[in-house]
Each structure stands twice: as C-alpha cells, then as structure tokens.
Backbone as CSV, one residue per row, in Angstrom:
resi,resn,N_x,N_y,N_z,CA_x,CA_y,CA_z,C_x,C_y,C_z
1,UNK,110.390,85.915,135.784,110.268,85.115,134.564,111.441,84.152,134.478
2,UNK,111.191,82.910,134.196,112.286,81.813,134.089,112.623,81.792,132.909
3,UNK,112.561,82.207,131.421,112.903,82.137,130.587,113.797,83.364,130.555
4,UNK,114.852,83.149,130.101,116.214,84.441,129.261,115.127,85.046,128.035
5,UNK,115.595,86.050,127.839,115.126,86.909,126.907,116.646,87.482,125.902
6,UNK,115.778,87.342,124.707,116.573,87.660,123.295,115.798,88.520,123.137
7,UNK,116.378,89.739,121.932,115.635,91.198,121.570,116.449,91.147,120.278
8,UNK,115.547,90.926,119.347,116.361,90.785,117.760,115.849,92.167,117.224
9,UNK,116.807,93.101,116.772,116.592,94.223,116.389,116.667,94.466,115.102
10,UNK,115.871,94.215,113.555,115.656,94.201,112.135,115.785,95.607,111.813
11,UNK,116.939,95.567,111.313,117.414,97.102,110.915,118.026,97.224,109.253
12,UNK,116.962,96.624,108.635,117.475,96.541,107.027,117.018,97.462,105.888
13,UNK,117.042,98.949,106.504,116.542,99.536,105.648,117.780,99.918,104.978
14,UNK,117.326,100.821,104.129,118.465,100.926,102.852,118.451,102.558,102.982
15,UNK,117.312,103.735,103.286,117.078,104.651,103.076,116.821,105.411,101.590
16,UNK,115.911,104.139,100.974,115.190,104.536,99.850,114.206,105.665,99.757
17,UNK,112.831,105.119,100.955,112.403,105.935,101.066,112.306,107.433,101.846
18,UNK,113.209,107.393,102.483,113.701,108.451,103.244,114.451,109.768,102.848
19,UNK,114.921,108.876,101.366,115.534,109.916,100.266,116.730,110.303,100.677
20,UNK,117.578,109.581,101.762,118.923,109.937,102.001,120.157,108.953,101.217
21,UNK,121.215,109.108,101.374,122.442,107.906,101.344,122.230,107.311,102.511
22,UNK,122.257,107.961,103.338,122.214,107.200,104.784,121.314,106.326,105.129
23,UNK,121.837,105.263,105.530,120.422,103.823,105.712,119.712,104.867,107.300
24,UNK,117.773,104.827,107.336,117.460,105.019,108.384,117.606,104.991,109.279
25,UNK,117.960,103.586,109.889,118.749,103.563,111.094,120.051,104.163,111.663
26,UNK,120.559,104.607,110.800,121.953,105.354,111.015,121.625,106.390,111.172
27,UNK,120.447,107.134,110.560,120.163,108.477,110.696,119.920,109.132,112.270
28,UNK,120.459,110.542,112.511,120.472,110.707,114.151,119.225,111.237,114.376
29,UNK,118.876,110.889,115.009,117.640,111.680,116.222,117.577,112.080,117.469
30,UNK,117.717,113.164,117.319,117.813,114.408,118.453,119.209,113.900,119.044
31,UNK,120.301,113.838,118.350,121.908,113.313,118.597,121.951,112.018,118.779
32,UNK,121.320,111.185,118.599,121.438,110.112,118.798,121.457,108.857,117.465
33,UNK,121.616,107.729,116.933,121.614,107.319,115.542,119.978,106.432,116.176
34,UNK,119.086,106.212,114.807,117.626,105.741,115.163,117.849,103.948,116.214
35,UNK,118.863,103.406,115.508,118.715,101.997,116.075,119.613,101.738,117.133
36,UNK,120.767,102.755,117.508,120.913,103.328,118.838,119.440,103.501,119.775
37,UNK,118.986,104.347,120.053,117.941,104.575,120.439,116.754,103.320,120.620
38,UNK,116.637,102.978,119.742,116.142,101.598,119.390,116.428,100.858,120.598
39,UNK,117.323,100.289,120.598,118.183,99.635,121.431,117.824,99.668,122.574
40,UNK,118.420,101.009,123.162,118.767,100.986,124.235,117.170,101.542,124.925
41,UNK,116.487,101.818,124.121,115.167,101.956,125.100,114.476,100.867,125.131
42,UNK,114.580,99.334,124.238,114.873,97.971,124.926,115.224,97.480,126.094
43,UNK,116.004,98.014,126.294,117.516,97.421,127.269,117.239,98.618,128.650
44,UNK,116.537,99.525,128.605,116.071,100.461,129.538,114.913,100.217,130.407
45,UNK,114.062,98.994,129.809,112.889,98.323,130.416,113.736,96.557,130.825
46,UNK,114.440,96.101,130.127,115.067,95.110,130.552,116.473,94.821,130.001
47,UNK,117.220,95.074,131.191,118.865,95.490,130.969,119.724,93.826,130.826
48,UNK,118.677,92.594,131.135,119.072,91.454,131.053,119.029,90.913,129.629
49,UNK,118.538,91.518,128.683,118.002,91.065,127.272,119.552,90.673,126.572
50,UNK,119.685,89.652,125.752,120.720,89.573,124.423,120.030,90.472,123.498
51,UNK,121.271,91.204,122.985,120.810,91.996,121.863,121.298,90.754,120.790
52,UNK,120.517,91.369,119.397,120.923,90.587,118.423,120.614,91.671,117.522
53,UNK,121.615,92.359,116.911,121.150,93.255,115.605,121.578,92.768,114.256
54,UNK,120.191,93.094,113.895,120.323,92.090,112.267,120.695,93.354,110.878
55,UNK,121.529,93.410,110.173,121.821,94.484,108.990,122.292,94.095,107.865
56,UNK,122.128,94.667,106.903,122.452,94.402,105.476,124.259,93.997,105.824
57,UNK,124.582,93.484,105.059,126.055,92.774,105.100,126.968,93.937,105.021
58,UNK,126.247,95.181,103.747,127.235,95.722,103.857,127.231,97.118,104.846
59,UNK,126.224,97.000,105.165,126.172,97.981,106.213,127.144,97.590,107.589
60,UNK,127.575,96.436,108.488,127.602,96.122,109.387,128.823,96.710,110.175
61,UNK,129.830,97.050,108.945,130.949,97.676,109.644,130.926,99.165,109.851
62,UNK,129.668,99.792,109.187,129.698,101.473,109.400,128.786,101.487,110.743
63,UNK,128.179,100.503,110.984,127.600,100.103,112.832,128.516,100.220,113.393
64,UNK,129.461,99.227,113.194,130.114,98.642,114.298,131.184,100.671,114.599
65,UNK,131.330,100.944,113.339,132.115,102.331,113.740,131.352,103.033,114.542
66,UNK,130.318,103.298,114.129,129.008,104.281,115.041,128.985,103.308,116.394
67,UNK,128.854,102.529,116.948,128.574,101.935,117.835,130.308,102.434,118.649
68,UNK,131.407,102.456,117.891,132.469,102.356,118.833,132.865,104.322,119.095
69,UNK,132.296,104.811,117.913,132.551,105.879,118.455,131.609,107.172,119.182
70,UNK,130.413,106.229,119.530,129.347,106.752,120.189,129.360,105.837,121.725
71,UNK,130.578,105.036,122.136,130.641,104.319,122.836,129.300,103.763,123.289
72,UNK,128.903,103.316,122.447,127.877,102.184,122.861,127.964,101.049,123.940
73,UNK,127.180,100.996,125.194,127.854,100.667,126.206,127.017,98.816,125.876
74,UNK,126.089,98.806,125.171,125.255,97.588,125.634,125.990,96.639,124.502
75,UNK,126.504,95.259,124.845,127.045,93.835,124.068,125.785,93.718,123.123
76,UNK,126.726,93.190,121.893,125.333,92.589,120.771,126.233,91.587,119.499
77,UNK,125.172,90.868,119.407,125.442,89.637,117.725,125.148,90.349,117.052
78,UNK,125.697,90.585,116.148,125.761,90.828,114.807,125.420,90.138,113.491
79,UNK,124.270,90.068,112.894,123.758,89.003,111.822,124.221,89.876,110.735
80,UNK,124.236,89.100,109.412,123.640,89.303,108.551,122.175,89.467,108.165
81,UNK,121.849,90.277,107.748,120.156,90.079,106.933,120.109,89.295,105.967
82,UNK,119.199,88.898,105.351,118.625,87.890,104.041,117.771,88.952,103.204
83,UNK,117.647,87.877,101.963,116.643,88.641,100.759,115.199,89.305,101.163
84,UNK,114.777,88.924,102.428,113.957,89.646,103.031,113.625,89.385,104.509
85,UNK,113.095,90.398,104.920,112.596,90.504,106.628,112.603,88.788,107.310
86,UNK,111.971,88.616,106.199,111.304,87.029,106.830,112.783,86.276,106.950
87,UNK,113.647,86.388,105.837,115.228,85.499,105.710,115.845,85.850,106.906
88,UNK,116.162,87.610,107.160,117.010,88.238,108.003,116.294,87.804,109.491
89,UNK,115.132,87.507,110.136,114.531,87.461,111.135,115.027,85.565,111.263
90,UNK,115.060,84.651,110.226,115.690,83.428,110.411,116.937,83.380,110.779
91,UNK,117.952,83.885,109.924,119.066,84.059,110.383,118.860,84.847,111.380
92,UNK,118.489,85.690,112.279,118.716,85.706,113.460,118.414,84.831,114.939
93,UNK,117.232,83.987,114.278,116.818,82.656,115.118,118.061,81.903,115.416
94,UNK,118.705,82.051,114.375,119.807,80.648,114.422,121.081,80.922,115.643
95,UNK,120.369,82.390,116.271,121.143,82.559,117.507,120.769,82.896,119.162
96,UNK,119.425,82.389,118.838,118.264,82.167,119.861,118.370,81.206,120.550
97,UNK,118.171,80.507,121.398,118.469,78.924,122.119,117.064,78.508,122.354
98,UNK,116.223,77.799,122.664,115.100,76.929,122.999,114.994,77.616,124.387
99,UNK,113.732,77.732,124.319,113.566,78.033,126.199,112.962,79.578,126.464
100,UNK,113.657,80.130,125.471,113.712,81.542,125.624,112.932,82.284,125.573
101,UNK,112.560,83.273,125.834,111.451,84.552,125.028,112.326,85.375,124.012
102,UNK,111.554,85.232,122.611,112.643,86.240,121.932,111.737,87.337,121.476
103,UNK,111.987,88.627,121.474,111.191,89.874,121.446,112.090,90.249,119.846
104,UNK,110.834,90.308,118.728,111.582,90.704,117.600,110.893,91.932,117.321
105,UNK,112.174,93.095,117.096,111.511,94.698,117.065,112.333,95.588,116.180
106,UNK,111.771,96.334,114.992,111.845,97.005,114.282,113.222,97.856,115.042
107,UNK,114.277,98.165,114.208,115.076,98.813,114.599,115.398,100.166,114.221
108,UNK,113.868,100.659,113.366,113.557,101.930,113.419,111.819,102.802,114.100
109,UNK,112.049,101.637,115.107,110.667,101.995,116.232,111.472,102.376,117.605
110,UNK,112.009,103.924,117.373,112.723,104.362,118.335,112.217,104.809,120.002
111,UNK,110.597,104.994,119.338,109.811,105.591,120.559,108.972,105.350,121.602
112,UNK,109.545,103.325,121.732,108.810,102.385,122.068,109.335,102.659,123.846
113,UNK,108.346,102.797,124.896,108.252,103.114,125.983,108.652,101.622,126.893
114,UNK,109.351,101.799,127.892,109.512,101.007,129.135,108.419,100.369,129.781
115,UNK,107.503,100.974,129.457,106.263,100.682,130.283,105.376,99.610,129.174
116,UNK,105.465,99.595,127.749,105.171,98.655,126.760,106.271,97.300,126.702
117,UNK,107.560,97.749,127.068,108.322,96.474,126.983,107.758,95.396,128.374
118,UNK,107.616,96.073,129.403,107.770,95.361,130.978,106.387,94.882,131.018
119,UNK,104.916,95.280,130.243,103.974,94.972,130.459,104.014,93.803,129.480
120,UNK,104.689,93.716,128.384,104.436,92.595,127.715,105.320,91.711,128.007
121,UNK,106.756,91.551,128.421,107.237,90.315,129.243,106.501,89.883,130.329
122,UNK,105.666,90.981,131.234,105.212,90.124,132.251,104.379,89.396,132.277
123,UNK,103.366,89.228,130.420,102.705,87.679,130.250,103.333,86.674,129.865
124,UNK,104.390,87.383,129.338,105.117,86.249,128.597,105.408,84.544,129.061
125,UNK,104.588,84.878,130.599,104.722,83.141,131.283,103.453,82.451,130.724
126,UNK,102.370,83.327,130.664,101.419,82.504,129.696,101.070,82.595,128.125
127,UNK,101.433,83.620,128.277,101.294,83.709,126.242,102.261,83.250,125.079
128,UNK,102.300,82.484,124.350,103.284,82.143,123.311,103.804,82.675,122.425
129,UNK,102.373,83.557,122.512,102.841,84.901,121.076,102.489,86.071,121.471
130,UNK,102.521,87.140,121.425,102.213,88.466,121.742,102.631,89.638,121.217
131,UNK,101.401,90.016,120.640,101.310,91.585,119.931,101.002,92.676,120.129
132,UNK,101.584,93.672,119.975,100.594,95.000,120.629,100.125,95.275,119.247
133,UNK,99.099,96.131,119.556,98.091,96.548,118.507,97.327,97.924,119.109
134,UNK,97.028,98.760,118.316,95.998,99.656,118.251,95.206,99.849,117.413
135,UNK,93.778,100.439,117.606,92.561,100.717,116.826,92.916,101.663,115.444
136,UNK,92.662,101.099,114.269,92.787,101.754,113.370,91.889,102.755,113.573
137,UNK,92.294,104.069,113.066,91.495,105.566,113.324,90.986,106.238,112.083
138,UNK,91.755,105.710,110.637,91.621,106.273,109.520,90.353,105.906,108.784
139,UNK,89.791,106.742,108.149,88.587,106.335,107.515,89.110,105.546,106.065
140,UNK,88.571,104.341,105.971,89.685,103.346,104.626,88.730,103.620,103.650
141,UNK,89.203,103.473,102.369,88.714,103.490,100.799,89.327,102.465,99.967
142,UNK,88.572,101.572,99.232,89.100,100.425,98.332,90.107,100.849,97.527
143,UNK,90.828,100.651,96.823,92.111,101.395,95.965,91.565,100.949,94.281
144,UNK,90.290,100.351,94.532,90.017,99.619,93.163,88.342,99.128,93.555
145,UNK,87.739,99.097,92.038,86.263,98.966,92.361,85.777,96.972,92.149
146,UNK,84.874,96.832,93.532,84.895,95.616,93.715,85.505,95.224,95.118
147,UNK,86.036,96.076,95.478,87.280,95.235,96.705,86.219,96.302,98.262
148,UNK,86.142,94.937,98.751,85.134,95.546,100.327,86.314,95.824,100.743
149,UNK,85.625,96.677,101.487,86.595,97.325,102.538,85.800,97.321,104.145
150,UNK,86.652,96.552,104.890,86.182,96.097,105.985,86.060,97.187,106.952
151,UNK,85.153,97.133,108.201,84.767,97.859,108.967,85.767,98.532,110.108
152,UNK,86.253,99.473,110.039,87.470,100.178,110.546,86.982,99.326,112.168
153,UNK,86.254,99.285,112.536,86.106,99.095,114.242,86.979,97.661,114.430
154,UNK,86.880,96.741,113.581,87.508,96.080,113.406,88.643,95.181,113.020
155,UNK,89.870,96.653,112.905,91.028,96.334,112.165,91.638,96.608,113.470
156,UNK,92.678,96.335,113.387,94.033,96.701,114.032,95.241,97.002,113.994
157,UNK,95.954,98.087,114.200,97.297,98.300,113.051,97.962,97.771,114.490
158,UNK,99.196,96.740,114.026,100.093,95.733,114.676,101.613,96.916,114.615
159,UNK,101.879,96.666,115.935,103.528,97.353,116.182,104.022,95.961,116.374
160,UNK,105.503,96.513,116.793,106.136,95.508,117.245,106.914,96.297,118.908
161,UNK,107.570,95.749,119.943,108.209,93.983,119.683,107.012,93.191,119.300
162,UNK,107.337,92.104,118.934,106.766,90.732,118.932,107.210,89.592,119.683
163,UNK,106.604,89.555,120.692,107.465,88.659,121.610,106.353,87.058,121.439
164,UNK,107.393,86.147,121.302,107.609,84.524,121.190,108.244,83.989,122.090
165,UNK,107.412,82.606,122.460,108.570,81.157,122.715,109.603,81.036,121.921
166,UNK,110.656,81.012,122.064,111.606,81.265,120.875,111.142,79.355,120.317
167,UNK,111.264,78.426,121.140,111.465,77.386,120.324,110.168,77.309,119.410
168,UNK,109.133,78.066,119.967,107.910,77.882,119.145,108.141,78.467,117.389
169,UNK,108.491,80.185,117.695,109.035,80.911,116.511,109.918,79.831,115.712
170,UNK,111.150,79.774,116.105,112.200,78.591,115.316,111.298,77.671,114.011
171,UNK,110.633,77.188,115.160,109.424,75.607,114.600,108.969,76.519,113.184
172,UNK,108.356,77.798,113.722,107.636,78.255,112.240,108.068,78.917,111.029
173,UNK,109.916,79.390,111.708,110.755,79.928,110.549,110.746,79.129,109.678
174,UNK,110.372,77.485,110.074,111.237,76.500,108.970,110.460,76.478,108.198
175,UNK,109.268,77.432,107.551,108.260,76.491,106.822,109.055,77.945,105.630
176,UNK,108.438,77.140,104.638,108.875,77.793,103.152,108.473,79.300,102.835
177,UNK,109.005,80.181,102.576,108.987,81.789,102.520,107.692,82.087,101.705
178,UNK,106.561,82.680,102.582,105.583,83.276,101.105,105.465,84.901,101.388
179,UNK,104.941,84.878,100.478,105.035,86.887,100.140,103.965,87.326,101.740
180,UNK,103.075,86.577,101.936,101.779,87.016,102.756,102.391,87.079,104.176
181,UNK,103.550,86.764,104.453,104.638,86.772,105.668,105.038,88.257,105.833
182,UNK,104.302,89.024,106.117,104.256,90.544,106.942,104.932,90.806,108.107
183,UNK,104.797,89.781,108.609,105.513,90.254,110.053,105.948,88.319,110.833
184,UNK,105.997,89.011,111.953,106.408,87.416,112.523,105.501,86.631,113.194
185,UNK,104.514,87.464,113.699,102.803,86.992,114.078,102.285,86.467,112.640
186,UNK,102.516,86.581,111.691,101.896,86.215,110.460,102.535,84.477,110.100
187,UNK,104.148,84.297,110.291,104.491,83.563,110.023,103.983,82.330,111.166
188,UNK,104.294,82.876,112.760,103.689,82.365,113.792,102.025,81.597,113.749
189,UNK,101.769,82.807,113.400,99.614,82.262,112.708,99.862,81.370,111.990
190,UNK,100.519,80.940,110.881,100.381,80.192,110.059,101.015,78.582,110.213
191,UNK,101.637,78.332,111.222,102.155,77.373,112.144,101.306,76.668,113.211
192,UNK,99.894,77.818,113.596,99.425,76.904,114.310,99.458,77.506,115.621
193,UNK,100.499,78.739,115.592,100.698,79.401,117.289,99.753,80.293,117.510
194,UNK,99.469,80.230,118.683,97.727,81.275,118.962,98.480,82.440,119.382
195,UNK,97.768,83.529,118.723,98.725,85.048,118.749,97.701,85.761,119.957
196,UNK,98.195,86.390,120.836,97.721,87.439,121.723,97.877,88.860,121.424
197,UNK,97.017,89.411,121.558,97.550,90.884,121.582,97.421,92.081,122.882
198,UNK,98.000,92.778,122.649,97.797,93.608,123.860,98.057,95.088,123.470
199,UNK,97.562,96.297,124.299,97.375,97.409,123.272,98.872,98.074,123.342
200,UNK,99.240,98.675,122.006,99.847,99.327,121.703,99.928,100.247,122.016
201,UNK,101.028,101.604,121.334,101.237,102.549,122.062,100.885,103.457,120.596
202,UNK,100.174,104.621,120.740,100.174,105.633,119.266,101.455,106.459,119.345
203,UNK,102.486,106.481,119.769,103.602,107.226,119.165,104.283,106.036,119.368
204,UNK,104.457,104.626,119.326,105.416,103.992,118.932,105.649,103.654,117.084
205,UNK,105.413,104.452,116.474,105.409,104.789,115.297,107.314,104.201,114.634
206,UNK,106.848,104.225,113.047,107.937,103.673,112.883,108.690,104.593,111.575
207,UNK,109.861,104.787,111.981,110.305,105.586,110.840,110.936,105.654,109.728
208,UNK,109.983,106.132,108.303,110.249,105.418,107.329,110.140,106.550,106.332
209,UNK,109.794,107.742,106.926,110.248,109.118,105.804,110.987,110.211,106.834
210,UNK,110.778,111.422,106.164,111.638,112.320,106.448,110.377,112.682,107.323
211,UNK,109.379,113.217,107.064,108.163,113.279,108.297,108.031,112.766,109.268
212,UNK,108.144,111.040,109.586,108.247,110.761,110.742,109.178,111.034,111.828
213,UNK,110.532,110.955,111.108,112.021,111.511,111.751,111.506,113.011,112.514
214,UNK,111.039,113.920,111.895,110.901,115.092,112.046,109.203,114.987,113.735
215,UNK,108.384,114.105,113.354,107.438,114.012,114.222,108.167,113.663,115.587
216,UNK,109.009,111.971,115.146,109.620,111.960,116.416,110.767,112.181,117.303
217,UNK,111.444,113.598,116.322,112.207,114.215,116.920,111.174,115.487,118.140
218,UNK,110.114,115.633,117.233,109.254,116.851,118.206,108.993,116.364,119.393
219,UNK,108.636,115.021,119.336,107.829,114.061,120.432,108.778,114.245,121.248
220,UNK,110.391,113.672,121.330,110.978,113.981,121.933,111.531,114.985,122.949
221,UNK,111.486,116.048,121.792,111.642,117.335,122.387,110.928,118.028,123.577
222,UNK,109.092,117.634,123.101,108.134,117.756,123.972,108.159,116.951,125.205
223,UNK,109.449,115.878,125.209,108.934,115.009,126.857,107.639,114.222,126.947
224,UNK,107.399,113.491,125.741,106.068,112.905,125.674,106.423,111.185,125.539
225,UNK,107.473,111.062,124.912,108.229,110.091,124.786,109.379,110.002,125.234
C-alpha cells in the first residue's frame, strides 16, 4: 500500500455508564487498561500505523501516567476531544496529512482481531470508505405505536475501524455538526463519499457496561480472541 496509515483512537468516555469513577478506557482487562489493548491490537496487525489518541482534556495526564508506568512501548499524539465524537474525531483530523489512510476506532473495541485490521487495509487501494458490518440477529420492536420497523434481514450493526482517504474524511469534517452524525461513515455519506462495507467480526464488541467488560474478559480467557 502507498499510502501511510493513521489509527485515531476515540477514547471519550467518562464511565457513566459503567457506574465506575474510572473513565472505561482506563479500566483493566485481564491486566491490561481497555485502550491499551485497544491500541496495541491495532499496531499488532500493522506496526507502521501513527497512533493518534483522542481524550477528554482532563483525562490526558492520568494516560500519559498509565502509559509510562505500564511502559507502553508504541509513540502516539495526543488530542484533545470536543463537545462530541464528531468535534473530538475533527480535532484529530487536524493531525492527519492528505494522502493517507486514516483508520478511526473506538478506543473501547478491545477485541478487534489482526485478521479484521489486515483484511481491510488491503482494499484500502480501491475503496475510499470502508466499514465492517454484521447481520443484525435480534428480533426488533417499535418503541412507540406507528413507527415501522424494518426487516431485520436488512439491517446491519456497523463496528469500527473505519477506514478513509484521509483527504476525503478532512473534506467532510468541514461541513456543520448535526445530531444524525453517528459515526464517521455517516458524516462521510453525507459528503458524497461512497461507503463500502465488509463483514465484521461478532466479538469485536464494544465496551460500555460492566457486562461487556466481564464478557470480554471471558473471551479472553477462553483464547477465542
């Protein structure tokens, strides 16, 4: 691949719902902290990547401690986050260069496999945008009467990375913030960039209670991930 690769890692949780003090990502799994892990099973499918980890402002120096006293061996930028995903994922553009592939990935999707990172850089010479996705499995119900509810065969629940042309992404950060901006394929769609997808993984799951922590500590344990 002739393009450099960026790996922006969105790690702005707060640990609201998780019910700790501790922001999620800080939290350890199976000895390890979540966006540690994160990381470096990035950087385990491609050891050439810029890291870029994005965090609440005031979180950045209880990283940088965890990072120095877990000797964290892999280099990284350090952002600030913004008022939301969509802000914090701009400010991290602004350290992307033109040319590039930039892979933007949840920095509490710890259980994302080598074999999902390397299969999706290796389109990355023809695709502009690229998503993994898997088949929704759940049987859905309207939350309110009146509202269709579309045909499960036809949904798709979206993981991340999300890998981009970076200069393409850039082009579509600039447009004005709306609530319907979910992810970065959303902001991308709405620019005009044709999104690809490719299948996902079912334990690249993302962790956002005390249940998942606990699932993908088992996963672990089991050698499945």
């Amino acid at each position: 691949m002739s393009r450099p690769i960026y790996a922006i890692f969105v790690a702005g949780g707060t640990g609201t719902r998780m019910g700790t003090s501790t922001p999620k990502q800080f939290l350890e799994l199976n000895g390890t902290p979540v966006l540690r892990r994160t990381i470096e099973r990035f950087l385990d499918a491609d050891g050439s990547a810029r890291v870029i980890t994005v965090l609440p402002e005031r979180y950045i120096d209880e990283w940088k401690q965890i990072c120095i006293r877990g000797s964290a061996a892999f280099p990284q930028t350090i952002v600030k986050g913004g008022m939301t995903r969509f802000h914090s994922v701009r400010n991290a553009l602004g350290k992307v260069p033109d040319g590039a592939i930039v892979a933007i990935q949840d920095g509490v999707r710890p259980l994302l496999s080598t074999g999902l990172v390397r299969n999706m850089l290796s389109k990355m010479d023809d695709c502009k945008a690229l998503v993994p996705v898997v088949p929704v499995t759940d049987t859905l119900r309207a939350a309110g009467p009146g509202i269709i509810v579309p045909d499960r065969s036809s949904l798709r629940a979206v993981q991340t990375p999300q890998m981009f042309w970076s200069e393409l992404l850039k082009e579509a950060y600039r447009q004005p913030y709306d609530e319907a901006f979910t992810d970065d394929a959303s902001v991308a769609e709405r620019a005009g960039i044709p999104i690809s997808t490719c299948p996902g993984e079912r334990f690249n799951i993302k962790i956002t209670t005390p249940e998942d922590l606990s699932i993908a500590s088992a996963l672990i344990s089991a050698g499945l991930v």
